[in-house]
C-alpha positions as CSV (number, residue, x, y, z in Angstrom):
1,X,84.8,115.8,71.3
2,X,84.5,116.1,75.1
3,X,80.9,116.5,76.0
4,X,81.6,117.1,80.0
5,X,78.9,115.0,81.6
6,X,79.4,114.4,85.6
7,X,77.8,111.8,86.6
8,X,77.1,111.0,90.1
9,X,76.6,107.8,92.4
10,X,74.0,105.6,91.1
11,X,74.0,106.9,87.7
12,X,73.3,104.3,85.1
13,X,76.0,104.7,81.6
14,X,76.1,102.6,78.5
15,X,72.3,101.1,79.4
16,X,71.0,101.5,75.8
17,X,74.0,99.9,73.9
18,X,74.0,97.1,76.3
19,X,69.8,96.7,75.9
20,X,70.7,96.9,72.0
21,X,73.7,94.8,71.9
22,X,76.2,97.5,70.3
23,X,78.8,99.4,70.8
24,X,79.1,102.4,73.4
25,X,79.7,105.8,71.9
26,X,80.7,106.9,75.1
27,X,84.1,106.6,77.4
28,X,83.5,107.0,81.2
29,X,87.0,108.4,83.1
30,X,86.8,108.7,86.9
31,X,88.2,111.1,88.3
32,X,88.3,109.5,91.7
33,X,88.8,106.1,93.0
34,X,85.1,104.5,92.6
35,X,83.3,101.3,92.2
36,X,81.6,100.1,89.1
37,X,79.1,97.4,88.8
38,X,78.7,95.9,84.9
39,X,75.5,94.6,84.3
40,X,75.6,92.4,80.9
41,X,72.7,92.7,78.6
42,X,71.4,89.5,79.8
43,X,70.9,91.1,83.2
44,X,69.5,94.2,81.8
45,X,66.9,92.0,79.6
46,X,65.8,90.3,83.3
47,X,65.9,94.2,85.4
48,X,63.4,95.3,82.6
49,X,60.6,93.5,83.9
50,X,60.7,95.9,86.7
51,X,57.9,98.7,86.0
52,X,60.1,101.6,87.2
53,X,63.6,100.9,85.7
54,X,61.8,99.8,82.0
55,X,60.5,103.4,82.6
56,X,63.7,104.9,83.2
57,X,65.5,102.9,80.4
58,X,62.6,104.6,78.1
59,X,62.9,107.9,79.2
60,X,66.3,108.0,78.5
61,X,66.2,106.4,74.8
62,X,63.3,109.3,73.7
63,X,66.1,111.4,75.4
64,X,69.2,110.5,74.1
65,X,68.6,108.5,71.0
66,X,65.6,108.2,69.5
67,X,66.0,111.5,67.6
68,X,68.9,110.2,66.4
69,X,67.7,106.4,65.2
70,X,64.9,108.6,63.7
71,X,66.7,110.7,61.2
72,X,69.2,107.7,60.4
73,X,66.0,106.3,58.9
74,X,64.8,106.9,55.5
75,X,61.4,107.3,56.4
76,X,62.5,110.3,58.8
77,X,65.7,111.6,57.3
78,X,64.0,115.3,55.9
Protein backbone atom coordinates (compact mmCIF):
# COMPACT_ATOMS: atom_id res chain seq x y z
CA UNK A 1 0.00 0.00 0.00
CA UNK A 2 0.68 3.68 -0.40
CA UNK A 3 2.22 5.00 2.73
CA UNK A 4 2.23 8.99 1.54
CA UNK A 5 5.59 10.09 2.73
CA UNK A 6 6.79 13.67 1.21
CA UNK A 7 9.97 13.98 1.35
CA UNK A 8 11.77 17.21 0.84
CA UNK A 9 15.27 18.50 -0.51
CA UNK A 10 18.11 16.85 1.25
CA UNK A 11 16.17 13.95 2.46
CA UNK A 12 18.21 10.77 2.59
CA UNK A 13 15.82 7.33 1.16
CA UNK A 14 16.96 3.72 0.84
CA UNK A 15 20.13 4.50 3.45
CA UNK A 16 19.56 1.40 5.55
CA UNK A 17 19.20 -1.17 2.58
CA UNK A 18 22.12 0.25 1.01
CA UNK A 19 24.29 0.16 4.63
CA UNK A 20 22.85 -3.60 4.75
CA UNK A 21 23.33 -4.56 1.27
CA UNK A 22 19.44 -5.58 0.50
CA UNK A 23 16.78 -4.72 -1.17
CA UNK A 24 14.60 -1.45 -0.79
CA UNK A 25 11.09 -1.90 0.41
CA UNK A 26 10.35 1.34 -0.76
CA UNK A 27 9.62 3.10 -4.36
CA UNK A 28 10.36 6.89 -4.55
CA UNK A 29 8.08 8.81 -7.50
CA UNK A 30 8.71 12.56 -7.98
CA UNK A 31 6.39 14.45 -8.58
CA UNK A 32 8.45 17.17 -10.04
CA UNK A 33 11.46 17.38 -12.17
CA UNK A 34 14.39 16.84 -9.44
CA UNK A 35 17.89 15.75 -9.03
CA UNK A 36 18.99 12.57 -7.38
CA UNK A 37 22.36 11.70 -6.10
CA UNK A 38 23.01 7.61 -5.55
CA UNK A 39 25.40 7.00 -3.05
CA UNK A 40 26.50 3.06 -3.29
CA UNK A 41 27.09 1.23 -0.11
CA UNK A 42 30.62 1.62 -0.57
CA UNK A 43 30.24 5.31 -0.19
CA UNK A 44 27.88 5.00 2.62
CA UNK A 45 30.43 2.60 4.52
CA UNK A 46 33.21 5.68 3.99
CA UNK A 47 30.32 8.77 5.08
CA UNK A 48 29.83 6.78 8.33
CA UNK A 49 32.97 7.72 9.76
CA UNK A 50 31.48 11.10 10.09
CA UNK A 51 30.18 11.53 13.84
CA UNK A 52 26.91 13.28 12.78
CA UNK A 53 25.66 11.33 9.71
CA UNK A 54 26.51 7.67 11.65
CA UNK A 55 24.10 9.38 14.16
CA UNK A 56 21.51 10.14 11.77
CA UNK A 57 21.81 6.71 10.03
CA UNK A 58 21.18 5.23 13.79
CA UNK A 59 18.40 7.27 14.59
CA UNK A 60 16.68 6.30 11.71
CA UNK A 61 17.23 2.33 12.04
CA UNK A 62 15.78 2.45 15.95
CA UNK A 63 13.08 4.35 13.93
CA UNK A 64 12.24 2.56 11.13
CA UNK A 65 13.54 -0.89 11.53
CA UNK A 66 14.78 -2.15 14.45
CA UNK A 67 11.34 -3.00 15.77
CA UNK A 68 10.90 -4.84 12.96
CA UNK A 69 14.38 -6.97 12.78
CA UNK A 70 13.41 -7.44 16.50
CA UNK A 71 10.22 -9.36 16.23
CA UNK A 72 11.56 -11.31 12.96
CA UNK A 73 13.87 -12.84 15.55
CA UNK A 74 13.15 -15.74 17.58
CA UNK A 75 14.48 -14.42 20.62
CA UNK A 76 11.93 -11.38 20.29
CA UNK A 77 9.01 -12.71 18.30
CA UNK A 78 6.32 -12.75 21.65
Amino acid sequence: GTIGTELRSGNLFGELAAMTRSASEYTVIARESCTLLEIRWQGLRQLRRDKSFRQAIDDRYRETSLRSWLQQHELFQF
